[in-house]
C-alpha positions as CSV (number, residue, x, y, z in Angstrom):
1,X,82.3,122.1,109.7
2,X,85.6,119.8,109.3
3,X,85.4,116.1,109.9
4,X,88.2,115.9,112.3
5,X,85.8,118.6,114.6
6,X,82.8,116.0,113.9
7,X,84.8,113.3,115.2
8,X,86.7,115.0,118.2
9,X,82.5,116.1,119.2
10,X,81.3,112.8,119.1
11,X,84.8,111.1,121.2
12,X,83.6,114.0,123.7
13,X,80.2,112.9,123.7
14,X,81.0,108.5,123.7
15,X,79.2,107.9,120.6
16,X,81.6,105.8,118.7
17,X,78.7,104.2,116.7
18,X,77.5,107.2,115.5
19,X,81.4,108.6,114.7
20,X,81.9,104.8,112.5
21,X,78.8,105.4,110.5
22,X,77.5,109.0,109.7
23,X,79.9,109.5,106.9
24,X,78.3,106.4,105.1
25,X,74.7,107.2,106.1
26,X,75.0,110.9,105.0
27,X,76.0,109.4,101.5
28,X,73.2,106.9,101.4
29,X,70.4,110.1,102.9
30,X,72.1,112.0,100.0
31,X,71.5,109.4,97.1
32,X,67.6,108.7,98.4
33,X,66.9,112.3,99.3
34,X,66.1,111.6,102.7
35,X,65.0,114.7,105.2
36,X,67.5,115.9,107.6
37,X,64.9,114.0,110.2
38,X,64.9,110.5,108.6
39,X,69.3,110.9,108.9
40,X,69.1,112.1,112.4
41,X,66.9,109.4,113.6
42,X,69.2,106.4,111.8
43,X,72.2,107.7,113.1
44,X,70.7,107.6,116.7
45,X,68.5,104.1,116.2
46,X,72.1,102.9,114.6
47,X,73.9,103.9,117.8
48,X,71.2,102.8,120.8
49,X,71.1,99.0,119.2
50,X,74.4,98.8,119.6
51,X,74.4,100.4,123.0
52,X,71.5,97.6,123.1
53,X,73.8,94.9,122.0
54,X,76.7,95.5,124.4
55,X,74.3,96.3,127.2
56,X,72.9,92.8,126.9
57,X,76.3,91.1,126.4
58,X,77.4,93.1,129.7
59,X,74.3,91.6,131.7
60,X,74.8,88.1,130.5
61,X,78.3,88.3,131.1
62,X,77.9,89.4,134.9
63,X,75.3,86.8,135.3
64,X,77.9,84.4,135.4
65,X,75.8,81.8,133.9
66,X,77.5,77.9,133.7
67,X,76.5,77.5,130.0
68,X,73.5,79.4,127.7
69,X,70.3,77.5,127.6
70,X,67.2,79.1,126.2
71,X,63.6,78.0,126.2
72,X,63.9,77.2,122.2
73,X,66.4,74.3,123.3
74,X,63.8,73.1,126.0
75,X,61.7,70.0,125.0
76,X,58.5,70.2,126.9
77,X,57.5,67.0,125.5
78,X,60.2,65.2,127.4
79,X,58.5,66.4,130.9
80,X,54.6,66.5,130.3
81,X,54.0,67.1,134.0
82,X,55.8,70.4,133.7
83,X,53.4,73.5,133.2
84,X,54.5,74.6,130.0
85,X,51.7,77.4,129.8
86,X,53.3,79.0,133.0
87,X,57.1,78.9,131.8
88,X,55.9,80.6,128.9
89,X,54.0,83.3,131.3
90,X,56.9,83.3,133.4
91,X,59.1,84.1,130.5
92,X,57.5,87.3,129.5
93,X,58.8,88.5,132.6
94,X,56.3,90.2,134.6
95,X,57.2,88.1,137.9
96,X,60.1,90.9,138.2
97,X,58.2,94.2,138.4
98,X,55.7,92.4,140.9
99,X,59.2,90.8,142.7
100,X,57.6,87.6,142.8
101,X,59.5,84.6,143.3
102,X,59.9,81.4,141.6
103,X,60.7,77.8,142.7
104,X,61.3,74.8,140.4
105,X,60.7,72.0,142.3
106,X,62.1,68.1,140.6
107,X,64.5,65.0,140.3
108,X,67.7,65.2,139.1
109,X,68.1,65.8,135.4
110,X,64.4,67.3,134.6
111,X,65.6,70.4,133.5
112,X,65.0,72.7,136.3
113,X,69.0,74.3,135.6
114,X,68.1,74.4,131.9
115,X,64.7,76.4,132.8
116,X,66.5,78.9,135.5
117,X,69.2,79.4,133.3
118,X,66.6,80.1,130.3
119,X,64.5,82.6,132.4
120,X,67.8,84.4,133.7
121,X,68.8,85.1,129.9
122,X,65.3,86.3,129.3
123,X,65.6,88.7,132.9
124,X,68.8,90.0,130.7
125,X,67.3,90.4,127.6
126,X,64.5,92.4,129.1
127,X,67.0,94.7,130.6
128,X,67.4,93.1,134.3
129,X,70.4,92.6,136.1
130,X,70.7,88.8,137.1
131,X,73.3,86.4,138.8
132,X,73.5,83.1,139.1
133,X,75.0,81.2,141.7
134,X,75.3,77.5,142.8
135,X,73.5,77.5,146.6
136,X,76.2,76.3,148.1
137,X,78.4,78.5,146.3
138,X,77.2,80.9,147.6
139,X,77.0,80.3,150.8
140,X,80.8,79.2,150.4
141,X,81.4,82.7,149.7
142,X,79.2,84.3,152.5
143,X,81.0,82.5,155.3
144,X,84.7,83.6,153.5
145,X,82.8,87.5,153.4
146,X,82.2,87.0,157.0
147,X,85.8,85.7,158.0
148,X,86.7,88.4,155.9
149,X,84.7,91.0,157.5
150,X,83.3,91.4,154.1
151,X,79.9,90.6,154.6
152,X,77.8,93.7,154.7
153,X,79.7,94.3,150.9
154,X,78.6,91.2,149.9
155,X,74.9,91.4,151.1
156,X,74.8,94.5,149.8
157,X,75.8,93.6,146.0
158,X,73.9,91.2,145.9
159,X,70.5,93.2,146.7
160,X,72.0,95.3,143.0
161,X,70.6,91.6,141.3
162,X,67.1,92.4,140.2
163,X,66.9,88.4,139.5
164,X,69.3,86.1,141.7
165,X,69.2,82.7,140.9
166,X,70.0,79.8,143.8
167,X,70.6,76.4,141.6
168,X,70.4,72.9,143.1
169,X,69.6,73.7,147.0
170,X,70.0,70.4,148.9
171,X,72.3,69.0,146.9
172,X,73.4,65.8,148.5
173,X,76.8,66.3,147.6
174,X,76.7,70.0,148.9
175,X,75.1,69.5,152.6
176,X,78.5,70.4,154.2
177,X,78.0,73.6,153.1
178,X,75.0,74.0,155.4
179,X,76.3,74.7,158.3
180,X,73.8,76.4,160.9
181,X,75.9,79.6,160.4
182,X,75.6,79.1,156.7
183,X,72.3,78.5,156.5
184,X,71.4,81.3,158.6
185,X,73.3,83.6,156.1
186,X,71.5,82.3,153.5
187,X,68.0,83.5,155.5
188,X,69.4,86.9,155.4
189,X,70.3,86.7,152.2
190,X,66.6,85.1,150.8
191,X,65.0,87.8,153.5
192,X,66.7,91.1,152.4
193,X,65.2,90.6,149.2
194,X,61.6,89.7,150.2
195,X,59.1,91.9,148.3
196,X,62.3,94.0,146.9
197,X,63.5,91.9,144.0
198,X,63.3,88.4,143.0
199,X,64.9,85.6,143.6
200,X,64.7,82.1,141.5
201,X,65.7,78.4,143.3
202,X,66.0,75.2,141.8
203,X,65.7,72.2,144.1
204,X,65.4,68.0,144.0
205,X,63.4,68.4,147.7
206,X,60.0,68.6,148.3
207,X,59.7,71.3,151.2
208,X,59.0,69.2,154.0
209,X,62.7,68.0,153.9
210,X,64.2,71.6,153.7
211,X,64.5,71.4,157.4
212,X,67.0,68.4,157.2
213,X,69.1,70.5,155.3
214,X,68.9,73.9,157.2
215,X,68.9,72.0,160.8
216,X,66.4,73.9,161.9
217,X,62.7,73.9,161.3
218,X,61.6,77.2,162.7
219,X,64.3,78.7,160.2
220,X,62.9,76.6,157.5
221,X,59.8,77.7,157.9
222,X,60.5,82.0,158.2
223,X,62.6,80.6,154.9
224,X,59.7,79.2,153.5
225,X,57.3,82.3,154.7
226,X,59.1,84.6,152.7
227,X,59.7,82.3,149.5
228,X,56.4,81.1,148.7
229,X,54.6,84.7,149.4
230,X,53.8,86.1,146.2
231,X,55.8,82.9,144.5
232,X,55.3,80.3,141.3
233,X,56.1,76.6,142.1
234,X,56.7,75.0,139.3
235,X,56.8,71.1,139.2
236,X,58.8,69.3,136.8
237,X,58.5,66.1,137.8
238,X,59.8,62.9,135.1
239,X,62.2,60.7,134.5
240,X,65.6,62.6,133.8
241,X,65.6,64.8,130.8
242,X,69.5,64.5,130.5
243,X,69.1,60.2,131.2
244,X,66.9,60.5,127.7
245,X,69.1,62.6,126.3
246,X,72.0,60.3,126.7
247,X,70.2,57.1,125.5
248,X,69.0,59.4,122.4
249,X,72.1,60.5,121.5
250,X,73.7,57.0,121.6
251,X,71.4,55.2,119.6
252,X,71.5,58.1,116.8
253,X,75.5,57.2,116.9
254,X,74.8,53.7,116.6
255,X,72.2,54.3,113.8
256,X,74.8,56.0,111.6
């Protein structure tokens, strides 16, 4: 069988792994006397980790993360009233299957973005689809979806996120965004996904102010109803990780 038929097979069949290496691998199964078998099965394990690979760089790509924080870069130490035993749980994944909710409740600068962020790259790594958004953000764009007569496309792509990440809800600096219209799309948003998929929110307020930023406390509390069933809270309370950070970082400077 000619090599130009072998390649024009595997363009057909989108294996373009498979079509780089076989030549080379077919030399190196000759040399070692490997079976038939053992060649098949490195061609194929050669061409789904690369499938792997790109998969994973798709996901984290369309996650639309700020920056890449993982969990290694995390210093624990630096917040001892976080629960470091459940981050590490929570890491593993198994939240998503059960679609089970997680809320990281803290001041400013604690590292709740930084543990979001980490969990969403995990989410991708363990083959979920994930997107992050900035809360108001994203209600920014649901009220432009709705002047658009957009909405019901938006809604609906967003229920394609296994894992949808709200950062920093009750932002001081963001509370024009929560309009009572925008708030209630929010609600839709956060209800739509209730015991379907998962949804992750960082926030600086403990939950008894949520209703001074949604306007309305019998809508912050069917918000709350549907977040905290089946639902982690995680506390990371301290003084600000990225305040120690700073001071750290100048000091080393001036040590040198």
């Amino acid at each position: 069988m000619s090599k130009t038929l072998i390649n024009d097979y595997l363009k057909r069949l989108r294996l373009p792994t498979i079509a780089k290496c076989y030549e080379r691998l077919a030399d190196e199964a000759l040399k070692n006397q490997a079976s038939f078998y053992d060649y098949l099965c490195c061609l194929l394990e050669q061409e789904a980790e690369v499938r792997d690979a790109n998969n994973r760089k798709r996901r984290l790509s369309e996650a639309k993360f700020p920056t890449l924080k993982t969990l290694d870069s995390f210093n624990f130490e630096e917040i001892p009233a976080l629960d470091k035993k459940l981050v590490l749980k929570l890491a593993k994944g198994q939240y998503l299957p059960e679609r089970e909710n997680i809320i990281f409740i803290g001041g400013q600068g604690t590292g709740k973005t930084h543990l979001g962020i980490a969990l969403g790259i995990q989410a991708c790594h363990q083959g979920q689809r994930v997107r992050f958004f900035s809360t108001a953000d994203l209600i920014h764009q649901l009220l432009e979806a709705r002047d658009e007569k957009q909405l019901l496309k938006q809604q609906e792509q967003l229920l394609r996120y296994d894992l949808l990440i709200l950062d920093e809800l009750g932002m001081l600096d963001s509370n024009m965004n929560y309009t009572p219209e925008g708030s209630a799309l929010l609600f839709q948003v956060i209800s739509a996904r209730y015991e379907r998929l998962s949804t992750l929110i960082t926030t600086n307020l403990d939950f008894e102010e949520w209703s001074g930023i949604f306007g309305s406390k019998k809508l912050t509390a069917a918000l709350l109803d549907r977040l905290t069933h089946r639902c982690h809270i995680v506390e990371a309370n301290g003084e600000s990780y990225r305040f120690k950070e700073s001071v750290r970082r100048k000091k080393n400077s001036k040590d040198k």
